[in-house]
N, C-alpha and C positions, 0 to 999 in steps of 0.2 A: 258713672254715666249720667250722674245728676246733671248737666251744664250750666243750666238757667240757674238752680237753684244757688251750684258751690260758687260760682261767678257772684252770686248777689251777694253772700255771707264774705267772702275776701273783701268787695266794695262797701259795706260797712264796716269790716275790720282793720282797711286801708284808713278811713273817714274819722274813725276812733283816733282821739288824742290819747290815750292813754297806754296805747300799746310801747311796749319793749322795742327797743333796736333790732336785735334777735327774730320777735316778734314780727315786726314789721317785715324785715329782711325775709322773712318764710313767706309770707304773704305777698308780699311784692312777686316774690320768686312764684309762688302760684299762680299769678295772675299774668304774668310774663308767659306761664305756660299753656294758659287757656287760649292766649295768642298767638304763639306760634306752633303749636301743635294740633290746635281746633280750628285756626284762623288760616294757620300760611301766614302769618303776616308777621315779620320777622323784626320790625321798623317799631310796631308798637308794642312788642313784646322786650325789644331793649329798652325803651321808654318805660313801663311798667316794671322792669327788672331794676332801674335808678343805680345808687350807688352801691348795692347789696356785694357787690364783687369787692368792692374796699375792705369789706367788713367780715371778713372769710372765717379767720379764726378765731372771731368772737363767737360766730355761730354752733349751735348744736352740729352732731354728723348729721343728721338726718335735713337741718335747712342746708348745711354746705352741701350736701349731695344735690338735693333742689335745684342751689343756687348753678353750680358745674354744670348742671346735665341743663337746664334751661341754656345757659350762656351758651355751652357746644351747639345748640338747636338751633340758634341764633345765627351761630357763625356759619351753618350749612344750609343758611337760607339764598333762594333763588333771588340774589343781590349783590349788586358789584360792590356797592358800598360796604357790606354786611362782610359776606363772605371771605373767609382765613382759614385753609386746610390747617395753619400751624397752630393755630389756637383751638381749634375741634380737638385735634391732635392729641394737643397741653390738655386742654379739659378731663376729654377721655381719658388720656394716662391717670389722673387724679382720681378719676371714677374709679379704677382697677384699682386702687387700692382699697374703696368703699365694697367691693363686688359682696363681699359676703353679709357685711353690714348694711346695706340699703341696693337691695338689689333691683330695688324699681328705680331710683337714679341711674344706676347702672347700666340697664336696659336703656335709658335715653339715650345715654352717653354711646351707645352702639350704635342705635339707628343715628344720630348725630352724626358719626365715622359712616357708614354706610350713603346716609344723604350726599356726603362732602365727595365719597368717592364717587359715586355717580355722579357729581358736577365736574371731575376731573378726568371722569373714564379710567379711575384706576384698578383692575378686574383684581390686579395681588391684594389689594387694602380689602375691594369688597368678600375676595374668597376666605382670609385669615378672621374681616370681624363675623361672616355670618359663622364662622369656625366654631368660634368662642361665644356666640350665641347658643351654639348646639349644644357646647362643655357645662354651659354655667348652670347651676339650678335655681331655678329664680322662687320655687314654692308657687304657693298663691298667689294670685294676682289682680289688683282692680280691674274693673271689666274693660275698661277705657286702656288702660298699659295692657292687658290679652290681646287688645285688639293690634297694638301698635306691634307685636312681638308676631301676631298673626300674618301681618304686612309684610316683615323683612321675612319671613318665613314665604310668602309671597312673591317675595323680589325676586330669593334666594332660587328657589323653581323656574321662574322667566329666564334666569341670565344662565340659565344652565339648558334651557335648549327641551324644557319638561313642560311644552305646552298645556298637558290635559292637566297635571296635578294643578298647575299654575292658573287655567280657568277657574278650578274646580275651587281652591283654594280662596280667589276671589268673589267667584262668587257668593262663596259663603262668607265671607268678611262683607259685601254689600248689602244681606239682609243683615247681617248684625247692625252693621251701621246707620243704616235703617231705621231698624228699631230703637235705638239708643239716641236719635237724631245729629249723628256724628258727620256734619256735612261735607267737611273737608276729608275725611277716609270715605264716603262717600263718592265722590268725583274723583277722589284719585283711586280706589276699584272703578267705575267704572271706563276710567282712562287706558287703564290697564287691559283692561276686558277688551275696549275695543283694540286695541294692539294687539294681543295675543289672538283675536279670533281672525284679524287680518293674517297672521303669519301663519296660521293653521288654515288657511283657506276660506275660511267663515265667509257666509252674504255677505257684499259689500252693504246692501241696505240695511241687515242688522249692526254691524260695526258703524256705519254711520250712523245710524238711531242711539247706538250704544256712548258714541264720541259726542252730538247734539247733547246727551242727557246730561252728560258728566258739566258741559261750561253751562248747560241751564242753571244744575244745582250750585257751579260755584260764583252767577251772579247772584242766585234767590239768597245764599251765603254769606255776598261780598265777601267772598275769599281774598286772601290776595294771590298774588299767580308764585305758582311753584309748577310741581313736578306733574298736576292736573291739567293742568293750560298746557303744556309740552304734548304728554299723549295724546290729549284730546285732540289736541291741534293738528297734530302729523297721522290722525284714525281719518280725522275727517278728510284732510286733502289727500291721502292715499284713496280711500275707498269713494272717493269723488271721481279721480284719475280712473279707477276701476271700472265704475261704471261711465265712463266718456261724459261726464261733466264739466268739460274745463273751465268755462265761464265760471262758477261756480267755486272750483278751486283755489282761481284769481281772491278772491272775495274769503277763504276760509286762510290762507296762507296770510292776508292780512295782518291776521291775530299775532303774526312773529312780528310786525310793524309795533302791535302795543306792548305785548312782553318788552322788546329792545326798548322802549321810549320810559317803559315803567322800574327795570332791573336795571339796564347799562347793560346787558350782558346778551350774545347772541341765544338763539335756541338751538344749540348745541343738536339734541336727538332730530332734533325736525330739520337738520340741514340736509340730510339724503334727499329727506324728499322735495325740498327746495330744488334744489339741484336735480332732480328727475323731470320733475317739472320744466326745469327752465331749458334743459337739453333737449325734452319730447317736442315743444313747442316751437326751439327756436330761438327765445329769449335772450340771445346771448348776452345782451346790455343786463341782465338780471345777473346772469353769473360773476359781470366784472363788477357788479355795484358790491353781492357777497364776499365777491373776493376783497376788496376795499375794506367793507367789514372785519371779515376775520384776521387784516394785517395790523390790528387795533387791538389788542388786549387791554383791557381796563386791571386784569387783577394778577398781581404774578401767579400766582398757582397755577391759574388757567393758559399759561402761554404752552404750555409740550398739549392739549389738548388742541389748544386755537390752532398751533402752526400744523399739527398732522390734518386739519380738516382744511387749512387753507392749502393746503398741498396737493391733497382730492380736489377740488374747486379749480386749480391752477390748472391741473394735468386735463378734467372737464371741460375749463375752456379751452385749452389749446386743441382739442379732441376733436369740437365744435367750430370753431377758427381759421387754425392753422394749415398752412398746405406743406406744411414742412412734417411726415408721418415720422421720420425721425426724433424729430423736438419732442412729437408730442410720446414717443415710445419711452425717451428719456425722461420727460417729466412726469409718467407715471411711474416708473424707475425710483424717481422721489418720494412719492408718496407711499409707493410699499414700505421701504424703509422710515418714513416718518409715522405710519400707519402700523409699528409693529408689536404696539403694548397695545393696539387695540383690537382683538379678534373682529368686532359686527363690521367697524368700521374697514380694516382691513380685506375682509369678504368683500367688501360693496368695491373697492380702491381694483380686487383682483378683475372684480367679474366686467369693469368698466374698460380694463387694462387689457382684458382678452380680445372685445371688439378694438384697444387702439392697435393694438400688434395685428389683427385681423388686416387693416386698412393700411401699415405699413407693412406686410408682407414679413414678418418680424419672423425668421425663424424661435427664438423662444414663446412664439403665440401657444402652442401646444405644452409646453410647459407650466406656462400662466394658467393654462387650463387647469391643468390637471391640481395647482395650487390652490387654484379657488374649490376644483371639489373636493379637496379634502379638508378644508376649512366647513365647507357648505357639509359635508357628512359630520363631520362635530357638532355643529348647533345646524341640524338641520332645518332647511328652509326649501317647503316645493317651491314656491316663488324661486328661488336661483338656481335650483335645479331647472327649473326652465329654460331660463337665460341661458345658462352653460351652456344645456343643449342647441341652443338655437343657434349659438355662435361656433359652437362644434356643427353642426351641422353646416356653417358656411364654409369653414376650410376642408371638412372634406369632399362640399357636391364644387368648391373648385377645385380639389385635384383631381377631380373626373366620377367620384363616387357615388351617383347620384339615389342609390338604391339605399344605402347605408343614411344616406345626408338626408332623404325626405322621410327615411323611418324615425331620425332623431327629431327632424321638426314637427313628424305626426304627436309622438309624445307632446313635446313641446305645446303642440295646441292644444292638445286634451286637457294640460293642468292649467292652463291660462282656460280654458272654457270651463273647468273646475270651479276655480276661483272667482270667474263672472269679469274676469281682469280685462277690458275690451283691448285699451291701449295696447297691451302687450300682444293680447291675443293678435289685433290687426298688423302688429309689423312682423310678429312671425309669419300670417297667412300672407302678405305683403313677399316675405325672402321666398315662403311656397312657392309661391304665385313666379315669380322674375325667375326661380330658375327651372320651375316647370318649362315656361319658354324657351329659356334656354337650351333647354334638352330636346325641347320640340313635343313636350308633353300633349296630348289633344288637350282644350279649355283653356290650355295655360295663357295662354293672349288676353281671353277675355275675364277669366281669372285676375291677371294683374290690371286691368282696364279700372274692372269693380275697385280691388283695393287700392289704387293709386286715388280715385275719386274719395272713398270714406277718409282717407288720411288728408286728403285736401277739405274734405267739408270740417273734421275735427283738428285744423292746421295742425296735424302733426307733420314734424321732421323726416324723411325717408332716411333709413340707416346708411351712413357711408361704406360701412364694411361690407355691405350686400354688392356695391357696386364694382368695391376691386374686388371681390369674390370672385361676380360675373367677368371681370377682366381677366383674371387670374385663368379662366377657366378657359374663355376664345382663344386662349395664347397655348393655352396644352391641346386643346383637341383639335389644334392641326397635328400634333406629334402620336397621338394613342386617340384610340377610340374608350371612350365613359365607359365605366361596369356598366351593364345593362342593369334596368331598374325595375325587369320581373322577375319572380321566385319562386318556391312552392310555397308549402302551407308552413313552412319554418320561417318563413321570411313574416308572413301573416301575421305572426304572433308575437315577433320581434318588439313593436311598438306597444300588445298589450303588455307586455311583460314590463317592459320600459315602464308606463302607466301605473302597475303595480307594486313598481318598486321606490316610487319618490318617496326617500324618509321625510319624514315630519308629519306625515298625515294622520290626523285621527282615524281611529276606527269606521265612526258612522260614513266620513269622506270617504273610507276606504273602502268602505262597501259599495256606497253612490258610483267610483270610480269603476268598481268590477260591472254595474250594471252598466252602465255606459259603454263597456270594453265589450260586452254580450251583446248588446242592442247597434256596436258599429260591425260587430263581426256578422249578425243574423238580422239582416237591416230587415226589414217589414214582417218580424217574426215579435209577438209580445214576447219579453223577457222580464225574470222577477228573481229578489233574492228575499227569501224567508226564512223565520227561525223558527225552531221547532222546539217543541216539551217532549215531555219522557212517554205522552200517549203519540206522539206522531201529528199530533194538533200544530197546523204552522200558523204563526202569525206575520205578514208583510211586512217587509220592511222598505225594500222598493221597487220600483214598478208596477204589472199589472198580472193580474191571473194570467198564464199563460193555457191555461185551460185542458180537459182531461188528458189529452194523449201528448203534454209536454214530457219533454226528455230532463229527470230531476239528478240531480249529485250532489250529494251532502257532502260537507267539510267541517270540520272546527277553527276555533279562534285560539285552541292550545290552554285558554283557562277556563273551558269547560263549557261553553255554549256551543250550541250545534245548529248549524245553518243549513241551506241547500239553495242550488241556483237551476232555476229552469228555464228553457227554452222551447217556444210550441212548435210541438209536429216532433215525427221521430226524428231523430239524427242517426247520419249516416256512422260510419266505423271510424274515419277522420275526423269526425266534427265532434264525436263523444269524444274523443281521445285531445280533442284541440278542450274540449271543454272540462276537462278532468285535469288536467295542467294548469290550466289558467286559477281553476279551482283552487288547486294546491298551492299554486303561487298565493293566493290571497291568502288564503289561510295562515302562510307564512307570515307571510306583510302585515296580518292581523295582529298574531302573535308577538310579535315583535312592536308594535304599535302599544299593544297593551304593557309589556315589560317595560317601556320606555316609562310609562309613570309610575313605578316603582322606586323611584330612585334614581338618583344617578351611579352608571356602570361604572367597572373598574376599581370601584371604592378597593383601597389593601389591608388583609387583612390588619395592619399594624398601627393601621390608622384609626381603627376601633376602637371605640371606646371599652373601658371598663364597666361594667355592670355591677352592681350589688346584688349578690346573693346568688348570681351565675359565674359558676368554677369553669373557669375557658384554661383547657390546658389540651387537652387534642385536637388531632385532624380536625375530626370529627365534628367538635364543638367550637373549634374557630371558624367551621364552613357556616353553623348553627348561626352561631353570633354575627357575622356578615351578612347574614341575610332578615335577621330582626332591627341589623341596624338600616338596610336598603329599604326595608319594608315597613321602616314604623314613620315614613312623610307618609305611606299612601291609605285611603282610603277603602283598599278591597278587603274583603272577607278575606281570610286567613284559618284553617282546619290545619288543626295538629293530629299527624295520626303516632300511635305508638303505645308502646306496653305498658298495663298498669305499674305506675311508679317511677317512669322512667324521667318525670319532670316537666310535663304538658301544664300543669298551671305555674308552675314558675315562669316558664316563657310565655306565659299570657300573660302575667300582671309585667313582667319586663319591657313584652313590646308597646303594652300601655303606657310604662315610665316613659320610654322614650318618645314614644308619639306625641304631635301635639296637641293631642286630647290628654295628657297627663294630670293637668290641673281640673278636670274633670270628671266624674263617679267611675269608679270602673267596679263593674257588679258583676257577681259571680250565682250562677243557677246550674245545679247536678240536675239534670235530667232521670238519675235515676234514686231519687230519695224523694220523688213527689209522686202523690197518689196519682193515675191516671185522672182521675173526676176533676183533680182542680189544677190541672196543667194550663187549658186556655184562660181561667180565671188570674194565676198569680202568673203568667208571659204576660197576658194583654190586657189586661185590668179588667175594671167590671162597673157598673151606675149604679148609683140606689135601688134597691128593686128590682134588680136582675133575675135574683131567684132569692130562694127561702132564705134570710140568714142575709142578704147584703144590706144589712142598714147603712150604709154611708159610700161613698165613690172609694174604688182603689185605682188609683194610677197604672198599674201592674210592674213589674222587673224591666219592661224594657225602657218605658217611658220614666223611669227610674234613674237610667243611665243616660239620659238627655244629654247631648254633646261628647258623651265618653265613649266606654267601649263595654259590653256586654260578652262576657267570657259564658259560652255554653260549654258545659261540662260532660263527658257520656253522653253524647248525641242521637248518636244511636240507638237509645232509649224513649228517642221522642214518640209520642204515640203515632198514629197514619192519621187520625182524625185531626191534630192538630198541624201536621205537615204544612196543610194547602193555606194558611195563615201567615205562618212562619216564611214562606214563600213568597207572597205576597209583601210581607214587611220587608225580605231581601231587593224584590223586585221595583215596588215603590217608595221604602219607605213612609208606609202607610201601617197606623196601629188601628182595628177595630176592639173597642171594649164589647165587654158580653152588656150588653143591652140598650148600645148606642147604636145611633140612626146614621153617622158622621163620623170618617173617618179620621186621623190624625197623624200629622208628617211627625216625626220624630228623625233626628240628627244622632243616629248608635251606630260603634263599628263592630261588627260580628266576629268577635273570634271563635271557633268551636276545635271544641277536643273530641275524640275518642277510640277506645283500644278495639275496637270491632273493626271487621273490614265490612265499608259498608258497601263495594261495590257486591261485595257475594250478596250483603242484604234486598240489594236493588235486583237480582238477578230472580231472587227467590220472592218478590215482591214484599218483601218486611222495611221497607223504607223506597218514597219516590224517586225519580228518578231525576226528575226537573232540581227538585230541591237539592238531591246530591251534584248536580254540575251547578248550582247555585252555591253551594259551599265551597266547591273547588276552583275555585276562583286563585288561591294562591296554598297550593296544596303545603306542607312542611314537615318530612316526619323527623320526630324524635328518637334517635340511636339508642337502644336499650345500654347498660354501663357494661354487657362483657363486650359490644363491638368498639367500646372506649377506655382500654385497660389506662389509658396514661391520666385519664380523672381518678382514680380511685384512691391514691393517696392525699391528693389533694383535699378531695373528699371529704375525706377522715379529717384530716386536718381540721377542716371547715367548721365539721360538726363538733370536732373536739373544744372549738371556742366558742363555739353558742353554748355547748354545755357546762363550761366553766366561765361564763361572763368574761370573755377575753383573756383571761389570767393564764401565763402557762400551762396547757396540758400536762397532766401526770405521765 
């Protein structure tokens, strides 16, 4: 992490006349890497690498590794010049054969394949190398290569649709980086960040703060532009567009002007939003100039990625354009089909394709739908759960439905007013607005009046498809009369439910979303959702006291926190009953919100790796094993319950191996072989002078296992004095020593064991209660060996070759 320093030591070693070929060649090869790995800059890192490649098998394994894994680095730089998927390729295969002998080349040689595939959108290449990133054991690592290994561990989480581990993930890679003054991992966290808080629904003005930070840091840098300049780029003019800044987004989209003038190459991720932009406003001379652009490839590799985005572009103008809705249904036609090694992009191709079929009367428009949500339920996104809705919602209020068609738009606006998304939100209330009128709704005239003006003051485009809707719709209601568009209290709820159910939401969203679904259903009533501890003590979370004679209902989150939502004044026998549903529903939406950073679902078991030193041979222990493998990306607390012996600290040092805290301490504390008196001393450490006997500072056990994972043993043993500590560490991450003024974050995952049942403890008051749904966060019990007969010979086996140093058993 040294930079200044191992940078100065290569340029006098470079300077040295007296160096080795060999010599030189390692050195060059280091200093190629400070550039393109520190730098982004791919142009003076070949330049710095000179003729080292010539000289391959004169060198050591360990410079040849160097030299491979730099050159692949090289070749997966954001540059038309540069860039050669076949020689990343060639490199990396080279690597594989180094994998066990220089595993930190190795490692480069991955993210190399990884960069390369995300320049070409190849999702097979990115899922096979983070594959083989999972398999490989790399040991120890320099902090600078942790960091890089931390990254695709990063990626890996975003392109799988695991927003929260994926925030969480980066943001811890941004203080490292930080601290280490690693500028370019720097800016691309927070490139990242702001991407990922946009598609979770995040403030536009934090994601824009977040995408501002990241190009400050890569010109105080002088980066050169890679995969920083792309997010940041497409954070800023999204959440520009969000909050109806379009002048502005004129001006941020720019930046795609220097990247093309600086690489040769388009900005590939930022073309969506190009292209949103230039349809929202109108632009259409924008779209034909892109189109122009992407019938240019500068580099083979890139031509099956150029032509499926020039395909999208094509079928967008025509959409925009044409008056021929046939043309334009068939040139979306092409783009699915050229769009179909690419899921994100394919989503964006379907959900574009719904409103062209909308506008041509398309009988497969309903089908299109339905492709896009089940594309949009894989990597979910509230953002296109939106849209969907909104454009389901135009073919149903024109085939007469109008009751059904305004409960989808109601959703619809709720997650666009979620999100803070103005543009979107104004041309849904816009389709409101036009077929309110049409229905003869009261307001609806002056309704559409309002939104027809804001869409004129922010030149946006009025949607075509809303117009043949409306056409669509004069033409049947001379033959039938519309469903009517009142209903009971089941209709009511229709829309919250809807509201509560868009995947991809974080929890805290998900909460915000239930109080806003309580404050539209009990309009001038305060409404509040709070959490509570194990005295009944609540703390807000949102809204406002609703004050003594509110109507409360508890629920859970399913990993052991307990909430409740209130609303002031009594409620009647329907409105409790309406509020105890909704309840539930959340609770659901909750649970499932938090599962989703677990892992990714459906893993098989076969696909499992093998463990050292866990015998997977049953049911039983293959369900075991699939779940220490979904559980060791994520960050929660993990309690093994189960019988003395049954094997609760083998799978705590396992799910350590595999986590990515592995190269990090994993410490082990029994709770019950330590005297009561010096429990808070040797958990939380202690200062000078704390009491009789501490001559010197103790760190304590947990600040011990900084970065790793702290295995608590017999849990249940912990004293009640030290509970409300331990609690607090779970809660904040905060350690107090005995005799400090100041508390201290610490970075520990909590695994705990124990053969007691502690809910009987909690009941009988021999352990808290808060703390016990603080452990239970990802509960796991351990099968004792008679509900596991098919381990038992194995078993034997096992221990028969520990006992005889592998040698035939007797």
């Amino acid at each position: 992490g040294e930079l200044a320093r191992g940078q100065g030591e290569l340029i006098d070693l470079l300077s040295s006349t007296h160096l080795s070929r060999p010599a030189r060649a390692l050195a060059s090869a280091g200093a190629a890497l400070v550039e393109v790995l520190l730098r982004s800059d791919g142009r003076s890192a070949l330049a710095a690498l000179g003729g080292s490649l010539t000289e391959l098998e004169t060198l050591s394994t360990r410079a040849r590794g160097l030299v491979l894994a730099v050159a692949a680095l090289v070749h997966s730089s954001h540059d038309a010049r540069l860039f050669d998927l076949g020689r990343v390729q060639s490199y990396a295969a080279r690597l594989d054969e180094l994998a066990t002998e220089e595993p930190e080349s190795w490692l480069l040689g991955q993210t190399a394949r990884i960069q390369a595939a995300f320049m070409v959108g190849d999702e097979a290449l990115l899922r096979r190398t983070f594959g083989r990133l999972a398999e490989q054991p790399l040991g120890e690592l320099p902090a600078v290569l942790g960091l890089v290994r931390d990254e695709m561990r990063g990626c890996e989480l975003m392109i799988s649709g695991q927003l929260a581990p994926a925030i969480a993930q980066f943001s811890r890679l941004l203080e490292r980086a930080e601290a280490l003054g690693l500028v370019a991992l720097q800016a691309r966290s927070l490139g990242f960040l702001a991407k990922l808080r946009l598609d979770e629904l995040g403030p536009p003005e934090e994601c824009l703060a977040l995408a501002r930070r990241s190009q400050q840091v890569a010109r105080q840098g002088r980066l050169g532009l890679g995969t920083h300049t792309l997010h940041a780029m497409r954070a800023e003019a999204e959440a520009l567009m969000r909050l109806g800044r379009f002048d502005e987004v004129e001006q941020a989209l720019a930046e795609a002007d220097v990247y093309r003038a600086a690489t040769g190459l388009e900005p590939m991720s930022a073309t969506i939003v190009l292209v949103r932009y230039a349809f929202l406003r109108g632009r259409d001379e924008q779209l034909e100039v892109l189109r122009g652009r992407l019938g240019q490839c500068p580099q083979p590799d890139l031509v099956p990625v150029y032509r499926a985005q020039l395909a999208f572009v094509e079928a967008v103008v025509r959409m925009a354009t044409s008056h021929d809705p046939a043309a334009t249904v068939a040139a979306f036609a092409r783009a699915e089909v050229a769009a179909e090694r690419w899921p994100l992009l394919l989503r964006d191709v379907l959900i574009y394709g719904v409103a062209a079929r909308t506008i041509a009367q398309d009988p497969d428009a309903r089908l299109t739908l339905r492709r896009a949500q089940r594309l949009v339920d894989q990597a979910p996104s509230p953002w296109g759960v939106a849209q969907l809705r909104r454009f389901e919602a135009v073919l149903i209020a024109a085939e007469g439905d109008w009751a059904t068609g305004r409960q989808l738009l109601d959703a619809s606006i709720a997650t666009f007013e979620l999100g803070h998304d103005l543009a979107d939100l104004l041309l849904a209330r816009y389709t409101q607005a036009a077929f309110a009128r049409a229905y003869g709704d009261p307001g609806g005239e002056e309704l559409l009046a309002a939104c027809t003006r804001e869409l004129d003051r922010l030149g946006l485009r009025a949607p075509r498809g809303l117009q043949v809707g409306l056409s669509v719709l004069e033409q049947r209601r001379a033959g039938r009369a519309p469903v009517p568009s009142h209903g009971g209290d089941l209709e009511r709820l229709t829309v919250p439910f809807q509201r509560l159910a868009v995947r991809g939401m974080a929890p805290p969203v998900l909460l915000r979303e239930l109080w806003q679904v309580l404050g539209g259903l009990w309009p001038g009533r305060p409404v509040a959702i709070e959490e509570l501890d194990s005295r009944g003590q609540s703390a807000l979370v949102e809204g406002e006291a609703p004050g003594p004679s509110a109507t409360w209902l508890e629920f859970g989150d399913g990993t052991g926190r307990r909430l409740r939502a209130g609303v002031a004044g009594p409620l009647g026998r329907e409105d409790r009953a309406s509020l105890g549903l909704l309840t539930t529903a959340a609770g659901l939406a909750l649970e499932v919100a938090t599962m989703r950073t677990l892992g990714a679902p459906g893993a098989l078991a076969d696909e499992a790796p093998e463990l050292p030193g866990l015998v997977v041979v049953s049911p039983a222990m293959r369900r075991l094993r699939d779940d220490l493998v979904r559980l060791s990306a994520s960050r929660s607390t993990v309690i093994l319950t189960g019988e003395s012996g049954s094997g609760k600290e083998v799978l705590a040092s396992t799910l350590h191996r595999l986590s990515p805290r592995a190269r990090h301490p994993y410490v082990t504390f029994n709770c019950a072989t330590v005297p009561r008196d010096l429990f808070e001393g040797q958990l939380f450490g202690h200062k000078k002078g704390a009491f009789t006997g501490a001559d010197r500072d103790q760190p304590g056990i947990i600040r011990a296992a900084e970065g790793g994972t702290l295995f608590l043993d017999e849990i249940g043993e912990l004293p009640l004095s030290v509970q409300p500590k331990l609690l607090r560490f779970l809660e904040n991450g905060e350690v107090l020593p005995l005799g400090a003024q100041r508390a201290t974050l610490v970075d520990v995952r909590i695994i705990a064991a124990t053969h007691r049942d502690l809910a009987e403890m909690v009941r009988v008051g021999a352990f808290r209660e808060d703390l016990y749904y603080r452990l239970q966060v990802v509960p796991v019990r351990v099968p004792p060996l008679r509900e596991r007969r098919d381990d038992v010979l194995p078993l034997a086996r096992f221990f028969l070759r520990q006992l005889t140093d592998g040698a035939p058993p007797p």
